[in-house]
Each structure stands twice: as C-alpha cells, then as structure tokens.
C-alpha positions in Angstrom: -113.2 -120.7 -44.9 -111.0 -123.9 -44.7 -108.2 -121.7 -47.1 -108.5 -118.8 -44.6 -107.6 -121.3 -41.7 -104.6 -122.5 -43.9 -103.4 -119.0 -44.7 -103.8 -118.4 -41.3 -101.7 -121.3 -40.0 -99.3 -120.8 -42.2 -98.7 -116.8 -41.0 -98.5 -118.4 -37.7 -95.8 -120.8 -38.2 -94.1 -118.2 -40.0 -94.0 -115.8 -37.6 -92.8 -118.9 -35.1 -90.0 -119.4 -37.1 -88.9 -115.8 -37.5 -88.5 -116.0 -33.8 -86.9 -119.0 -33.6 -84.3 -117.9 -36.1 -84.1 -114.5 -34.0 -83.6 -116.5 -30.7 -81.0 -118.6 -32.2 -78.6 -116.3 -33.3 -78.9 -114.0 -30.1 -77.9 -117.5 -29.2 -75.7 -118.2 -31.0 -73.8 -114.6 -31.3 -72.6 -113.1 -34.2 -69.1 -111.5 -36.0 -67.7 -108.7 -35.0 -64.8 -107.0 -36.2 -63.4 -103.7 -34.1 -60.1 -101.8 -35.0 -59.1 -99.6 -31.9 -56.1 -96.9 -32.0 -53.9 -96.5 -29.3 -53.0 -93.0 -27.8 -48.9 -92.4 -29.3 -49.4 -89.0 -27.3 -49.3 -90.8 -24.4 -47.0 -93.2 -25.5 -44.7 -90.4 -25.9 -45.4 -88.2 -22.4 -44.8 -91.7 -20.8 -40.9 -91.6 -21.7 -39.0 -88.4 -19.7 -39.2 -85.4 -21.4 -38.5 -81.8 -21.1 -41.1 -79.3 -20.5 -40.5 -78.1 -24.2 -41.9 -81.5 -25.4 -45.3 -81.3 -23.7 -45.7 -78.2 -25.8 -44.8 -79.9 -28.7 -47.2 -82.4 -28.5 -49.6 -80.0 -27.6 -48.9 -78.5 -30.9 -48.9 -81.6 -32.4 -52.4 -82.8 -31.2 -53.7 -79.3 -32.6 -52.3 -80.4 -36.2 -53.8 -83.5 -35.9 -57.2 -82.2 -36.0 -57.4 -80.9 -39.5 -54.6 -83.8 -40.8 -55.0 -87.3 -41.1 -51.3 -88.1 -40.8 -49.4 -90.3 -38.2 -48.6 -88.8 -35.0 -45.0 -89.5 -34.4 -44.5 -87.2 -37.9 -47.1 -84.3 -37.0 -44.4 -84.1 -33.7 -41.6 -84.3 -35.7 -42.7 -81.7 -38.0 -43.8 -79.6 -35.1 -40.3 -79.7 -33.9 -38.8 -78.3 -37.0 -41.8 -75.4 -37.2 -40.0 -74.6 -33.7 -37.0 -74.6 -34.1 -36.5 -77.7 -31.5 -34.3 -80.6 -31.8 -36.5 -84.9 -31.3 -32.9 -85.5 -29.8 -32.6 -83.1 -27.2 -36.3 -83.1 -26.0 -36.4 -86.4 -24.1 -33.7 -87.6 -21.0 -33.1 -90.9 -22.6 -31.3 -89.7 -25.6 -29.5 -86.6 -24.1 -28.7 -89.5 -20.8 -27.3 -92.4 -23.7 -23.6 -92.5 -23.3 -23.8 -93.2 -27.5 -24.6 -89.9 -29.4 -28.4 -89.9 -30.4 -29.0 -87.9 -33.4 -32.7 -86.4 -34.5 -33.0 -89.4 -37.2 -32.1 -92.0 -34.3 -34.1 -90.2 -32.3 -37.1 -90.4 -34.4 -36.7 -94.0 -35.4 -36.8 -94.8 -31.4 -40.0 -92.8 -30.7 -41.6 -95.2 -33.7 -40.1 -98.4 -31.9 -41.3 -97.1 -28.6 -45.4 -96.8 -30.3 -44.6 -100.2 -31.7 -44.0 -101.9 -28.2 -46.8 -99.7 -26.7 -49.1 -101.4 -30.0 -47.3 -104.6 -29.2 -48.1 -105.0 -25.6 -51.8 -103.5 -25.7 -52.6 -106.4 -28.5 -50.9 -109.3 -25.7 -53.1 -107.3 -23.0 -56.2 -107.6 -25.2 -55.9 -111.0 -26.6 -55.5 -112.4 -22.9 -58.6 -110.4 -21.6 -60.6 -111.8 -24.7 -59.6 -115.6 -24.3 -60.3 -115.1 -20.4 -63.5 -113.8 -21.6 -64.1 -117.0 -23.4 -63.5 -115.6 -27.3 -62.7 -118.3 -28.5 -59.3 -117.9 -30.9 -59.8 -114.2 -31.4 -57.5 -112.6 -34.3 -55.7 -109.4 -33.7 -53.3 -107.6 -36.3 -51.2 -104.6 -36.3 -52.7 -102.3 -39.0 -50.2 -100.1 -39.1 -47.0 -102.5 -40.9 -49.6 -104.1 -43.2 -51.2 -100.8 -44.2 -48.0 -98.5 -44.7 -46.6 -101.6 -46.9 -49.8 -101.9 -49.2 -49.9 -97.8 -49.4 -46.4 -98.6 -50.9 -47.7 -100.3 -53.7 -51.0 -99.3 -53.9 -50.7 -95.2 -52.8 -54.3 -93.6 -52.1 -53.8 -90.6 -54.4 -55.9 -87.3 -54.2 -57.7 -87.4 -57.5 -57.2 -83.4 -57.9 -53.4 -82.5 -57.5 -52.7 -86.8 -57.6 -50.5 -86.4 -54.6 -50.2 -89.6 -52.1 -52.6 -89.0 -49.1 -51.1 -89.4 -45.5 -52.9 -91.7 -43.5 -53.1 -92.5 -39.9 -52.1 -95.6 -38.9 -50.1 -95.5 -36.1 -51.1 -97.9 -33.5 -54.1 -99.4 -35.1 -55.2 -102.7 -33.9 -57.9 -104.7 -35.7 -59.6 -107.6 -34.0 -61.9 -109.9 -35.4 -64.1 -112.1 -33.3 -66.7 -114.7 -33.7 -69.9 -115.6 -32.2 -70.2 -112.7 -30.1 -73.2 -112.4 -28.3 -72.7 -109.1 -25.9 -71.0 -106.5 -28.1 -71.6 -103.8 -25.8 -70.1 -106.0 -22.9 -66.7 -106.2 -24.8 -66.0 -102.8 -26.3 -66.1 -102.3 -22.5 -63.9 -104.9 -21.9 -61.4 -103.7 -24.7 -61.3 -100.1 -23.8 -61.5 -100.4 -19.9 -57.5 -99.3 -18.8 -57.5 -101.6 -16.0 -55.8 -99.5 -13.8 -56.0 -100.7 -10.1 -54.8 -98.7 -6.9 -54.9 -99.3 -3.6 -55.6 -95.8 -1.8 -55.6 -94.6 2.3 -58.3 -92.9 2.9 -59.2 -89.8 5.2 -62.1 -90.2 7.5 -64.8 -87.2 7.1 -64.5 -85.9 10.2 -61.1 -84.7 10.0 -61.6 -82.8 6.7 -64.8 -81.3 7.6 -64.3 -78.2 8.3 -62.2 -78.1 4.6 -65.6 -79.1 3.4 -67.7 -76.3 4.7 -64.9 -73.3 3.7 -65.4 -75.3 0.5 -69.3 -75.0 0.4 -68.3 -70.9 1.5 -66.3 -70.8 -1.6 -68.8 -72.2 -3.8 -71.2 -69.4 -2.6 -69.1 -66.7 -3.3 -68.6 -68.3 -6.7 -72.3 -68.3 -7.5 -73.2 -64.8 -6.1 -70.7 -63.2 -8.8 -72.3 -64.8 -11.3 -75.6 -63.8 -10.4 -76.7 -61.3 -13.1 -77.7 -58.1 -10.9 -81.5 -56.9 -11.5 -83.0 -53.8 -12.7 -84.7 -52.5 -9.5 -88.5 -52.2 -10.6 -90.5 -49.6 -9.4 -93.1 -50.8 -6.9 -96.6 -49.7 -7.0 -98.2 -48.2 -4.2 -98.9 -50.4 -1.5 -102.7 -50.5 0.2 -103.4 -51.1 3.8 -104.3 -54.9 2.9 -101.2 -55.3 1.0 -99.1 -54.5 3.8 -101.3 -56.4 6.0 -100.6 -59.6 3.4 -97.3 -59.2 3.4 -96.4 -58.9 7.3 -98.3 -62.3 7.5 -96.2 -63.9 4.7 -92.9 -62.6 6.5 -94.0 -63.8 9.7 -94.2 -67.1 7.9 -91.1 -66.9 5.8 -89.0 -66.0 9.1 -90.1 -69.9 10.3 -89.2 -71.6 6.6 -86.9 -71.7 4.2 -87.0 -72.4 0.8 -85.4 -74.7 -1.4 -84.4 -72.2 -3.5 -83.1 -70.5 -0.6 -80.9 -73.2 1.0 -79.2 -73.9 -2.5 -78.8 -70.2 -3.0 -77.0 -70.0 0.5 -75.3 -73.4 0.6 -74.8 -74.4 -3.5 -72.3 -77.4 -2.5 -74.4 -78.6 0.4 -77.7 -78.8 -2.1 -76.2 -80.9 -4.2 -74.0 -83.4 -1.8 -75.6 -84.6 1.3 -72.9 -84.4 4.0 -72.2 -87.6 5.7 -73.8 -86.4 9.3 -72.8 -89.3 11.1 -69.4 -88.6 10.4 -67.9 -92.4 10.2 -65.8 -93.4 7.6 -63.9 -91.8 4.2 -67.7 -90.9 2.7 -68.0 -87.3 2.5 -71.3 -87.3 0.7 -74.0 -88.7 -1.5 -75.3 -87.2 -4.5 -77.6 -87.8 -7.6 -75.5 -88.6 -10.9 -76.8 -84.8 -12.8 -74.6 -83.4 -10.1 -71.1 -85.2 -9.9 -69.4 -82.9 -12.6 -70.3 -80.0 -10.4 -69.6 -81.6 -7.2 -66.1 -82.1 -8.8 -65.6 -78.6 -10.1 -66.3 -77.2 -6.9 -63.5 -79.3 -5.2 -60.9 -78.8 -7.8 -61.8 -75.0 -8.3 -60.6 -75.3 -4.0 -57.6 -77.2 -4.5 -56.6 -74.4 -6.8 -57.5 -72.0 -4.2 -55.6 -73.6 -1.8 -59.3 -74.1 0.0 -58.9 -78.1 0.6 -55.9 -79.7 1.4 -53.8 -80.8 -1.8 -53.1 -84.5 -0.7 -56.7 -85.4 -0.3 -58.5 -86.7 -3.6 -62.5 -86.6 -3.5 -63.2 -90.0 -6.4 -66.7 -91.2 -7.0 -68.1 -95.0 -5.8 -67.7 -97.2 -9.3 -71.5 -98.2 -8.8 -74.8 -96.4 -7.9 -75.4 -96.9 -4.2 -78.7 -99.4 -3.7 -80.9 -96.6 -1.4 -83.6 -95.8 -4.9 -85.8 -98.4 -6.6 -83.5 -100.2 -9.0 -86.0 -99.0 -11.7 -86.0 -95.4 -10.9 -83.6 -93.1 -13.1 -82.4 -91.6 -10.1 -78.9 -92.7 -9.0 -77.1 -92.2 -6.3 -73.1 -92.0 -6.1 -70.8 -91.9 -3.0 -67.9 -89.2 -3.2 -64.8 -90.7 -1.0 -61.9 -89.1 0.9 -58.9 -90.5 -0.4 -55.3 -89.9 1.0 -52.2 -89.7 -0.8 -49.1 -91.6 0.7 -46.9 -89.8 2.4 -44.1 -91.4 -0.2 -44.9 -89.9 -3.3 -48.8 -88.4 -2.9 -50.4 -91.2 -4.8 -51.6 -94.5 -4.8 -50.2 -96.4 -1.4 -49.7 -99.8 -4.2 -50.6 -100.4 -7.4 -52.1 -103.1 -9.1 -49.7 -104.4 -11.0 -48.3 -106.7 -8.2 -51.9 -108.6 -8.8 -50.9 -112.0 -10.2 -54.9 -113.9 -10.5 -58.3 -112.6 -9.9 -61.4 -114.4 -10.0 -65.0 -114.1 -8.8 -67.3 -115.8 -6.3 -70.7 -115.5 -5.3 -71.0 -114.7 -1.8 -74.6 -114.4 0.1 -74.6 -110.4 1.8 -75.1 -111.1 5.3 -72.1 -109.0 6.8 -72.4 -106.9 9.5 -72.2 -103.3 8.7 -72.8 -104.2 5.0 -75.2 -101.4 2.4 -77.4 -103.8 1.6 -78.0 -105.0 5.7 -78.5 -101.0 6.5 -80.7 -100.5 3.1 -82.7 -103.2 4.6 -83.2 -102.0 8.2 -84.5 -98.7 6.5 -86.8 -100.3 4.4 -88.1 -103.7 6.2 -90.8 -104.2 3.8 -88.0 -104.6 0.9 -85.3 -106.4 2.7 -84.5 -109.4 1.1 -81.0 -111.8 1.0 -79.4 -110.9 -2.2 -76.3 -113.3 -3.3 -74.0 -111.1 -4.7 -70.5 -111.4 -6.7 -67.0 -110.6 -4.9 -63.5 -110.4 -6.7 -60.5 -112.3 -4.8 -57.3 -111.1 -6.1 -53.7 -112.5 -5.3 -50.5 -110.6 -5.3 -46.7 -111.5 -6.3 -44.2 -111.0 -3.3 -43.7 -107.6 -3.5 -46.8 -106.9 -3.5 -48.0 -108.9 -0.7 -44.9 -107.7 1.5 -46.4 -103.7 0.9 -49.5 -104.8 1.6 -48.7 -105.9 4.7 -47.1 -102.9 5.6 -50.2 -100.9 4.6 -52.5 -102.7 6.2 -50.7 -102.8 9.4 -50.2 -98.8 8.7 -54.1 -98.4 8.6 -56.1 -101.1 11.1 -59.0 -99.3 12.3 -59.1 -97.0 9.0 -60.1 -98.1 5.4 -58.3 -99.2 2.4 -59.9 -97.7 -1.0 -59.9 -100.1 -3.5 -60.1 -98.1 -6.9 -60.7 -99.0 -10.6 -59.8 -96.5 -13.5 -60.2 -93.8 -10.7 -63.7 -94.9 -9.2 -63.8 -96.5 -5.9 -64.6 -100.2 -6.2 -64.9 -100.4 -2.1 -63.6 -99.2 0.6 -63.3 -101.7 3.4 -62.1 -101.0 7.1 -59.2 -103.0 8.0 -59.6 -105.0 11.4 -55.8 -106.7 11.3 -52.5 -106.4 8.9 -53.2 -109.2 6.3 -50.8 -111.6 4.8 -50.0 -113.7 1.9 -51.2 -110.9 -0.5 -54.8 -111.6 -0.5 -57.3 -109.1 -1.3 -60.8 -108.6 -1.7 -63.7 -106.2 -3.9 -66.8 -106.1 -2.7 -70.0 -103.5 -4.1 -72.8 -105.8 -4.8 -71.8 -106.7 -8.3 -73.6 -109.3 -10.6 -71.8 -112.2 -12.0 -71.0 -110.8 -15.5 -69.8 -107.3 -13.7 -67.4 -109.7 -11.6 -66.0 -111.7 -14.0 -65.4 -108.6 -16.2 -63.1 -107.2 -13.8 -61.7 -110.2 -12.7 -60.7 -110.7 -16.6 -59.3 -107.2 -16.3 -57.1 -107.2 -13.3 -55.7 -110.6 -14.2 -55.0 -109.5 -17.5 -53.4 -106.3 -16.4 -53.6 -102.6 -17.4 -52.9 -101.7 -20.6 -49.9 -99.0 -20.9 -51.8 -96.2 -22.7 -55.5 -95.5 -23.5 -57.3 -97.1 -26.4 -60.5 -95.6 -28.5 -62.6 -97.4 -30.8 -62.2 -96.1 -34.3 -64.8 -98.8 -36.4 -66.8 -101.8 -35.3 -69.0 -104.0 -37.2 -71.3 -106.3 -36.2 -72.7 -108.9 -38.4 -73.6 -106.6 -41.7 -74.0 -103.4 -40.1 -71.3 -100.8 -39.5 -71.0 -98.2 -37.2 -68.1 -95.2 -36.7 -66.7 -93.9 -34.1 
C-alpha cells in the first residue's frame, strides 16, 4: 500500500513538472526561423512599362509554374520566345539620354529586385525590433545561394545538368524566443499600406444600390436552370379547397426563399435604413465575396458609379455574442479624389504611431449604441486607439482635406479594409490623426509597429518557417 502511495506521488510530481516545463517555455518562447520571397513581378510592373510588358510577365508568371528558375530570367526568356526587346519595354531605358542595351537592361531589372529585397529586409527588421525581437538576423538568400551553387551546383542525378533554382528575393530571418508565431508572420507579411479615403454618404448613392440589387436579379434568373413542367394529377374538390386557403395565406407572407429570390443583393446586405453616414450595409462574413462580385460585376456594367469603391470594416462589428461564429462586417462608401480617383493621402507622410488605451464613452460610439440595444450587456469596455503623426507635407494636405470634408467622414483604411471612419467636426492641424475600432492592446501595437515602420514596396509570402524542431511549408 505504502509503495502504491509512493508510485503514486511520484506520477504526480511528474506530471507537475511536465507542466511546469510546458508553461515555461510558452514562457519563455522559442526559435523560429522564416524565409519569405518577395513578389519581382511586382517589382517589375512598379517601374513604367509598355503595355507589351504586362504581357510578358504574364507569360512569364505562366512559366514559372512548372520551373523553378528566377524570375527576372523566365521574363527575359519570354522576351526572346516573342520576339521583344528588355530594352525597349520599359520608359526608363528608352527615356535615358545614354543608350541602354538588352544586357544593361537586364542587369538594371536585377539591381531594381535587389533594392526592392534591400528595402523590404530595413522595413522588416524595424517592425521586428519595434515589436520587441530582440537582435533579429535577416540575410539575403539570394547572393549567398547563387555563390555556393557556384561551387557546389545541385546537379540532376539523370542527365547531371545544373538545376535552376529560385532565389530571387529570398529573405531568411531567424528569431529567438518567440512566443506568438502566428502574431508575427502577420506582422511580416502585413503590406502596411495606409490611405486616407472621402467617403460618400448612402443616401446619395442609393438609388445606384437598388439598380444594383435589379442587376443582381436578372443575374440569378438566367442562371436558374428551367424545370421540366410535371404533369399534375387531377385535382379533387378538397384539394382545391386546400389550396385557395393556402393562397389566401401566401398573398399576406412572403417567404424567405422568396425575398432572396426577388432581391439576391438585398438578402445578403442589410441596407443602412437610416441612411446616415458612408455605411451602405452589414452583412455576415459567408457573404462578402458575393457582396463584392455583385458590385464589381456593376461597375463593369456601368450600373454604379466608377469613382465610388464599396471596402469592408477591418474588424467584425460588436452586434453578435463575441463567442458566436457569426460575424458581422460593414461595407463602406468610399470616394475617390477628384485629383487622380484614389486615395485623398497616403500613408507615407506618417512619421510615429503608437497606441493608447482609451475608456469608450464617446457619444455616437458602436459600442454606446450596442449597449442601448442590449442594456442587460452594456458594460465600459477600455479599448486601444492608434495616434499617428505626420511629416509636413502631410499635415499641410491634411489640412486641406479635412477642411474639404467637415460634416462628412474621413475613411481611414489598412491594406484595403476600413480601420474607421470618423466624421470630421473642424479642419485639424499639426498632422495629427487618430484610429479607432475597438482594438485590443496587442491588435494596436501591431499596427502601430506597422505604420511607423512603413509599407513595404511589394508583397511578401512565406515560403518555409520553423519553429523550434518542427517544420512547416508553405
């Protein structure tokens, strides 16, 4: 009995110390090692081109599926394939007062990926160390690799030919005691890019909204597959008395079924009835992607007007249970500038962001109208708010737009959702700006590490990651 008690004890203590050790290193974090590629199609469509050269890439991108090769080549190739000069496809060589041949030419589109590379590393080394990474190391794959494939050529075992590799903008960073992977591939990949849009208020596109609703209807009715008519059986006396009653009914209520079949847009996105504001609708997360076909099948069709872009809220509105699956997104009205149809300022004129915690007890605030809805839940919630300051030309624009828009609202948007959008009661000065959306302190200080950090010039995807001893692809 006594050595049952020990053995005992001892499975206990055991079992202690399992989850001790556990609890530390969550603690304590672990190693983790990413390498990240950076998109050298974009790098290239960012320099002016010609019209020929978006084909080429096009054709490039195709190649690149079944070959592992570096980009800048596959377009190179794909050049020769069509008969199309590297020198004459881009402004900047055919503008150069010196004579740029296709070997210059091709040695400046590698230079180009290498700053592109160059600045995305600077970009992601400051978000990390803002992040509190402590002495994160980042290397360029792509010198180190193409100079040990010298020496050391991976060579196909069956015709021994060298094997092309891609490593053109490859970044490998190594990180220690990491304790929120999933947090900082997010902060690694995230582009950063802020813009400060003009909105529309919903009550002057409305009407666009409902031919748009008219269009989606006539959209789903030619799809409908048509029926075989069946032939009905021979109706009694009772039958027809059963069925008058049910009409009689069904001339009083309409189905779901019904109501989605005669309005498909409107079943989906719940109109903003009241009218007020940029918010043309809420809907549930399942239906964005059609939401968003619907609006850009009208823009094609002329339908809605061009210069007004429908973008989703960044984060689920707070009207469901924040443990129900359900979530709800707002769709916002925004308004190209009259200048150039985009963005009335962009967010590189941000010089410092950081977050506070401020208590939500604004007038006119979500969470103050969620809680005269629902009394019984209402409750003082301290949430997180991003202050951002702006270099001189920013702050001199944003004058301007503010003082352009007092009595409207000012989108502020993130990667192309909309962060806030916040009505403007006076032209502000001194380049101060402000996020709001009921973040938590770790989504704050995220984006406050992102927009002081800037954007990053092209697009990045993970390509490996490891964590501790386990690997994953991507």
């Amino acid at each position: 009995m006594q050595k049952k008690s020990i053995t005992t004890l001892l499975f206990i203590l055991l079992t202690l110390g399992c989850l001790s050790c556990d609890s530390l290193l969550k603690e304590k974090g672990q190693d983790m090692s990413i390498t990240v590629q950076i998109s050298v199609p974009e790098v290239l469509k960012s320099m002016d081109h010609t019209l020929h050269a978006d084909t080429i890439i096009a054709m490039a991108e195709e190649m690149r599926k079944s070959r592992q090769a570096d980009f800048t080549d596959l377009f190179v190739e794909a050049c020769k394939s069509t008969n199309h000069s590297p020198s004459l496809l881009f402004e900047e060589f055919l503008a150069s007062a010196v004579l740029i041949d296709d070997e210059k030419a091709i040695k400046i589109l590698k230079k180009r990926v290498k700053e592109a590379t160059d600045s995305t590393m600077n970009i992601l080394r400051s978000r990390l160390e803002s992040y509190g990474v402590v002495n994160p190391k980042l290397q360029n794959m792509d010198t180190m690799l193409k100079a040990s494939a010298v020496l050391f050529p991976i060579v196909n075992p069956n015709n021994h030919q060298a094997i092309e590799i891609d490593t053109e903008g490859l970044i490998h960073i190594e990180m220690k005691n990491v304790k929120e992977p999933e947090e900082l591939l997010k902060l690694l990949t995230s582009p950063g890019k802020l813009e400060f849009w003009e909105t529309t208020e919903f009550s002057e596109i409305i009407n666009a909204v409902v031919e748009v609703n008219k269009m989606a209807k006539e959209l789903e009715d030619s799809t409908d597959q048509a029926e075989a008519p069946k032939e009905n059986a021979p109706k009694t006396s009772m039958d027809s008395i059963l069925e008058k009653i049910e009409e009689e009914e069904k001339a009083n209520y309409i189905t779901p079924e019904e109501y989605a079949k005669e309005n498909p847009l409107f079943a989906i996105l719940n109109p903003n009835i009241r009218n007020m504001g940029p918010s043309i609708g809420l809907a549930q997360e399942k239906d964005t992607a059609q939401i968003m076909h619907y609006f850009n099948l009208a823009k094609e069709k002329k339908i809605f007007p061009s210069g007004i872009y429908p973008a989703w809220s960044l984060k689920a509105l707070g009207f469901n249970d924040e443990h129900s699956p359900t979530k709800i997104f707002d769709l916002i009205a925004l308004k190209g500038s009259i200048r150039n149809g985009k963005a009335a300022l962009d967010g590189d004129v941000i010089t410092d962001a950081w977050a506070l915690q401020e208590e939500d007890e604004r007038d006119g605030s979500l969470q103050n109208l969620i809680n005269r809805l629902n009394p019984l839940k209402a409750k003082k919630t301290k949430n997180y708010v991003i202050d951002m300051q702006m270099n001189d030309l920013g702050s001199d624009f944003w004058y301007q737009v503010t003082k352009k828009n007092i009595g409207k609202c000012i989108a502020i948007v993130l990667d192309g959702y909309v962060c806030s959008y916040p009505r403007v009661n006076s032209e502000i000065e001194g380049g101060f700006s402000e996020i709001t959306g009921q973040f938590t302190e770790k989504e704050a200080k995220e984006l406050a590490t992102i927009l002081k950090s800037g954007r990053l010039p092209v697009s990045v995807k993970v390509i490996q990651q490891k964590i501790g001893k386990e690997k994953s692809s991507r």
